[in-house]
C-alpha positions as CSV (number, residue, x, y, z in Angstrom):
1,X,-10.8,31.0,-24.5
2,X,-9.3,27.8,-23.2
3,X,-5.5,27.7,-21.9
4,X,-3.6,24.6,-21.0
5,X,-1.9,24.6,-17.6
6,X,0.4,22.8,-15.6
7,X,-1.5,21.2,-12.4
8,X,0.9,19.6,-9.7
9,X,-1.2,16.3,-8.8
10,X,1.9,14.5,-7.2
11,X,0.2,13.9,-3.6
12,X,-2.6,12.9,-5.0
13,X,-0.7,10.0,-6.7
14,X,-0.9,6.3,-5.4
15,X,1.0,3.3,-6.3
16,X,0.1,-0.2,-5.8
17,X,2.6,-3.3,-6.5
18,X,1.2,-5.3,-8.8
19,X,3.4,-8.2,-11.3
20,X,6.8,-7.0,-10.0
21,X,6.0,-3.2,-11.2
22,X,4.5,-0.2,-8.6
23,X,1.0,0.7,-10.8
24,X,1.0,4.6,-10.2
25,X,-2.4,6.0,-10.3
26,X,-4.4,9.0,-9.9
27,X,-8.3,8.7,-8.3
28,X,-8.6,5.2,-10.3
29,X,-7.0,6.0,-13.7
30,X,-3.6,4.4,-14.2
31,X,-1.4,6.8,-15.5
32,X,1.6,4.5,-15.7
33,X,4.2,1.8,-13.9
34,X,7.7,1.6,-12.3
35,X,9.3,-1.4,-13.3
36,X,11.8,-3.3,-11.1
37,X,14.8,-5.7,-11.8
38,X,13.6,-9.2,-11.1
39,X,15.7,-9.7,-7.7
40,X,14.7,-6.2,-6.8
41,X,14.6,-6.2,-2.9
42,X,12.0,-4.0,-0.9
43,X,13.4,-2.6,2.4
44,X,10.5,-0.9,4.6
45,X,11.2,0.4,8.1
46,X,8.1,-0.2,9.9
47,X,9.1,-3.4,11.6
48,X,5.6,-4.5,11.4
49,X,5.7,-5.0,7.6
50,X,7.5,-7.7,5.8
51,X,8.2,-9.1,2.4
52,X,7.3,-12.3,0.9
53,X,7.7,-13.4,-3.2
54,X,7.0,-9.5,-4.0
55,X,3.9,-9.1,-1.5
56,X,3.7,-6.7,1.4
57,X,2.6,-8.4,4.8
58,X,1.3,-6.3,8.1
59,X,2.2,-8.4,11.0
60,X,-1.1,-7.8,13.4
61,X,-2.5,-9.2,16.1
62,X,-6.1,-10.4,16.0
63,X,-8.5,-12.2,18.7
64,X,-9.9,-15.8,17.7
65,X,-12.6,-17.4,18.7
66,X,-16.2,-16.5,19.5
67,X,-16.1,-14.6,22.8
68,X,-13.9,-11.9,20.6
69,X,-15.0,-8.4,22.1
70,X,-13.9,-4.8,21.4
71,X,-11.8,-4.7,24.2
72,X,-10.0,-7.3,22.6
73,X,-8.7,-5.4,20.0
74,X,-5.7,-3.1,19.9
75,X,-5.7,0.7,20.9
76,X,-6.5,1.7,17.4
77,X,-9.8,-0.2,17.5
78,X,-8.5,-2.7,15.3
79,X,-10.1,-5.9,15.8
């Protein structure tokens, strides 16, 4: 016999910005959207994060040029 149930999935929900609108998904079906007011503002904490014409930006520092080695990169590993 086959019962329906009620299965909390709401950790293993991601959203992604996408047109204005947060795309909430679970694994990689959609399961629907958050819409925003046009001149909705996003404030994020992390002051190594910005905004810019609804995009999120990671301000990172990166090595140039071709003598770039691993002790280069930051602590993380992050080249």
């Amino acid at each position: 016999m086959l019962n329906e149930k009620k299965v909390d999935v709401t950790d293993q929900i991601v959203g992604k910005m996408k047109n204005g609108e947060i795309q909430l998904l679970l694994g990689d079906s959609p399961i629907g959207k958050i819409k925003f007011p046009e001149n909705t503002q996003i404030e994020l904490l992390d002051h190594h994060f910005e905004t810019d014409q609804q995009r999120i930006f990671q301000n990172v520092t990166v090595t140039e040029g071709k003598d770039a080695r691993y002790t280069d990169c930051d602590q993380g590993g992050w080249c």
